[in-house]
C-alpha positions in Angstrom: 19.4 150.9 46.2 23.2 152.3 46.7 25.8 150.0 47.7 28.0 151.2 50.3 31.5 149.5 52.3 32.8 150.6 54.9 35.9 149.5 56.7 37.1 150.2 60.5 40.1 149.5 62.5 40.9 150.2 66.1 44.5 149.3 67.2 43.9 145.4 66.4 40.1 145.8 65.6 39.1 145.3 61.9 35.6 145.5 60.6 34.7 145.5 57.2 30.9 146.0 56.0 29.4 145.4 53.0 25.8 145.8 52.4 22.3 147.4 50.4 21.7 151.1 51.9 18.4 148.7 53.5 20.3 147.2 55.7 22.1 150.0 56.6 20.4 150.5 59.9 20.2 147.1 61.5 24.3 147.1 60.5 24.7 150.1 62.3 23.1 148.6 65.4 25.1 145.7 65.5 28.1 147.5 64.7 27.1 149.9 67.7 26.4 147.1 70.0 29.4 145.5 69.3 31.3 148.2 70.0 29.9 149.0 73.1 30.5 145.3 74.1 34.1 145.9 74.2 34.3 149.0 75.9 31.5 148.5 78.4 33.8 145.7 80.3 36.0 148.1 81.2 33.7 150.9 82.6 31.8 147.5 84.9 35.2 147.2 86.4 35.5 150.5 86.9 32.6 150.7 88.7 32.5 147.6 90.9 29.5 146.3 89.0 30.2 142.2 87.6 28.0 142.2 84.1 28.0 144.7 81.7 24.8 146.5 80.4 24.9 146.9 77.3 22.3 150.1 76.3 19.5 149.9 73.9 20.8 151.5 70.6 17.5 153.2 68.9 15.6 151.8 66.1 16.4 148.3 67.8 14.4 145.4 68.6 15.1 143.1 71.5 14.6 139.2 69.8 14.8 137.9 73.4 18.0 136.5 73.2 20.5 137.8 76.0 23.6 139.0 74.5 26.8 136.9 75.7 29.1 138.1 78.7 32.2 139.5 77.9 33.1 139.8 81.4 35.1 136.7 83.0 34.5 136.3 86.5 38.3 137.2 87.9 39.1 135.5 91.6 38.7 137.0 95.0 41.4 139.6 95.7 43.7 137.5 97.5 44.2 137.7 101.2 46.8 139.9 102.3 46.4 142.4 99.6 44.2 144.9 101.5 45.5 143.8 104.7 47.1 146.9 107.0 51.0 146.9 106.9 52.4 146.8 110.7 54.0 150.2 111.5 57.0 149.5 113.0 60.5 150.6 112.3 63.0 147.5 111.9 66.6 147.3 114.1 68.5 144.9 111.8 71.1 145.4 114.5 69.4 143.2 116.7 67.0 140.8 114.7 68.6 141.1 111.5 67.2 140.5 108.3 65.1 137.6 106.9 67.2 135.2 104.6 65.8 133.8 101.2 66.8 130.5 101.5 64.3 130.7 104.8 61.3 128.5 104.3 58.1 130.6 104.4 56.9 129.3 108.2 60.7 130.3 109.4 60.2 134.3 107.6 56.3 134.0 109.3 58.2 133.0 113.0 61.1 135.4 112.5 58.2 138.0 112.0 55.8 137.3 114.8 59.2 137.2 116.7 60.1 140.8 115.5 56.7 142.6 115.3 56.2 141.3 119.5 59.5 142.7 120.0 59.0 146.0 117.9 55.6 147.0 118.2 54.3 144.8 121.4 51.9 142.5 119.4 51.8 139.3 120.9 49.1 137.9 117.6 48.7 138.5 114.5 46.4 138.0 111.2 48.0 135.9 108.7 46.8 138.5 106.0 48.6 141.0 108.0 51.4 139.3 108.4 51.6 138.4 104.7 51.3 142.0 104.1 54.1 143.5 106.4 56.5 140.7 105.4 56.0 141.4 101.9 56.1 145.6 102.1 59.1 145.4 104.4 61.1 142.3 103.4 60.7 142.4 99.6 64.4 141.2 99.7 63.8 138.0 101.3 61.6 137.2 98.7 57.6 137.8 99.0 55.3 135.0 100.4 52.2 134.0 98.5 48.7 133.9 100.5 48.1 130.1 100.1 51.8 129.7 100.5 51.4 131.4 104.6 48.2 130.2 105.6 49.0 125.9 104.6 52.6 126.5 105.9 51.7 128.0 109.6 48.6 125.3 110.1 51.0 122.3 109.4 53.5 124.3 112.0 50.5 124.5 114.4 50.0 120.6 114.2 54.1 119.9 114.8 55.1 118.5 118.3 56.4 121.0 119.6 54.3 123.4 118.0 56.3 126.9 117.0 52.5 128.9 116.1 49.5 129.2 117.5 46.1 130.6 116.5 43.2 131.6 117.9 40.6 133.6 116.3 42.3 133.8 113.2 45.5 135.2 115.1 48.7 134.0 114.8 51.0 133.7 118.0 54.4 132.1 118.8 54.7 129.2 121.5 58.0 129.2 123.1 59.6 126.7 120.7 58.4 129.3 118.0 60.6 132.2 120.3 63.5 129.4 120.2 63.6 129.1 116.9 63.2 132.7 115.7 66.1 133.3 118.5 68.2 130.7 116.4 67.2 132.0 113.0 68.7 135.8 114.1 71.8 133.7 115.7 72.3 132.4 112.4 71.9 135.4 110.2 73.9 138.0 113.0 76.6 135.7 113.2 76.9 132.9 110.5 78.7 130.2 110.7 82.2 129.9 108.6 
């Protein structure tokens, strides 16, 4: 029987074989299976599905063992990423522009504030709120989901509340339209 090496490399991949020409098929198999392990991740992504398949390479024999997942199960897109942006066009002139130093429920009441003003909605989602602050007021510096959603539920349970929800809509209260009106006071004319 002929001897045979062979040696492969794809940007970071080595793989050096050496073997009788008899086990020349059952190397190639693995070698193809292996192979298509690391490529067929990315086409599942690509195609929505969650597990690869890897396909039968001729000549093979299934031993009943399930080859291991490459895959890792990634989280949940988080909320507000395919939420829709609010369509509104912003007059700094009369609510000015969120601050950074602004904790995340004082940018998410300066918003509901500005959005009723602007574009005459009186609630909004929290994922769509998330969204518009973050397309509009990159600035200000972006809010994280988890970061909206705990912040505006322990502003609901204050006394006086500034938020309410219903439905999974966010709304102002009037000490939430006092304190946005204070938070544009102190960004159109700040203090000395």
């Amino acid at each position: 029987m002929g001897k045979f090496k062979v040696h492969l490399k794809l940007q970071g991949l080595e793989l050096d074989i050496e073997g009788d020409r008899s086990d020349m098929p059952a190397i190639n198999n693995a070698v193809a299976r292996e192979i298509t392990g690391l490529i067929q991740p990315v086409v599942a992504l690509t195609s929505g599905t969650s597990e690869p398949t890897l396909p039968t390479i001729e000549g093979e024999t299934d031993n009943g063992k399930k080859p291991a997942s490459r895959l890792r199960k990634r989280p949940s897109a988080a909320p507000g990423s395919g939420a829709q942006v609010i369509d509104f066009r912003h007059d700094s002139a009369l609510y000015g522009n969120p601050s950074q130093n602004w904790s995340v429920t004082q940018k998410a009441i300066w918003l509901l504030y500005v959005v009723k003003g602007i574009a005459q909605l009186n609630e909004v989602a929290a994922p769509q709120l998330l969204a518009t602050f973050n397309e509009n007021f990159r600035q200000a510096k972006t809010i994280h989901p988890p970061h909206l959603t705990r912040d505006l539920n322990v502003a609901k349970g204050e006394n006086p509340a500034p938020v309410g929800e219903h439905k999974g809509m966010w709304y102002l209260t009037d000490e939430g339209e006092r304190q946005a009106k204070e938070l544009i006071q102190s960004v159109l004319t700040p203090a000395s």
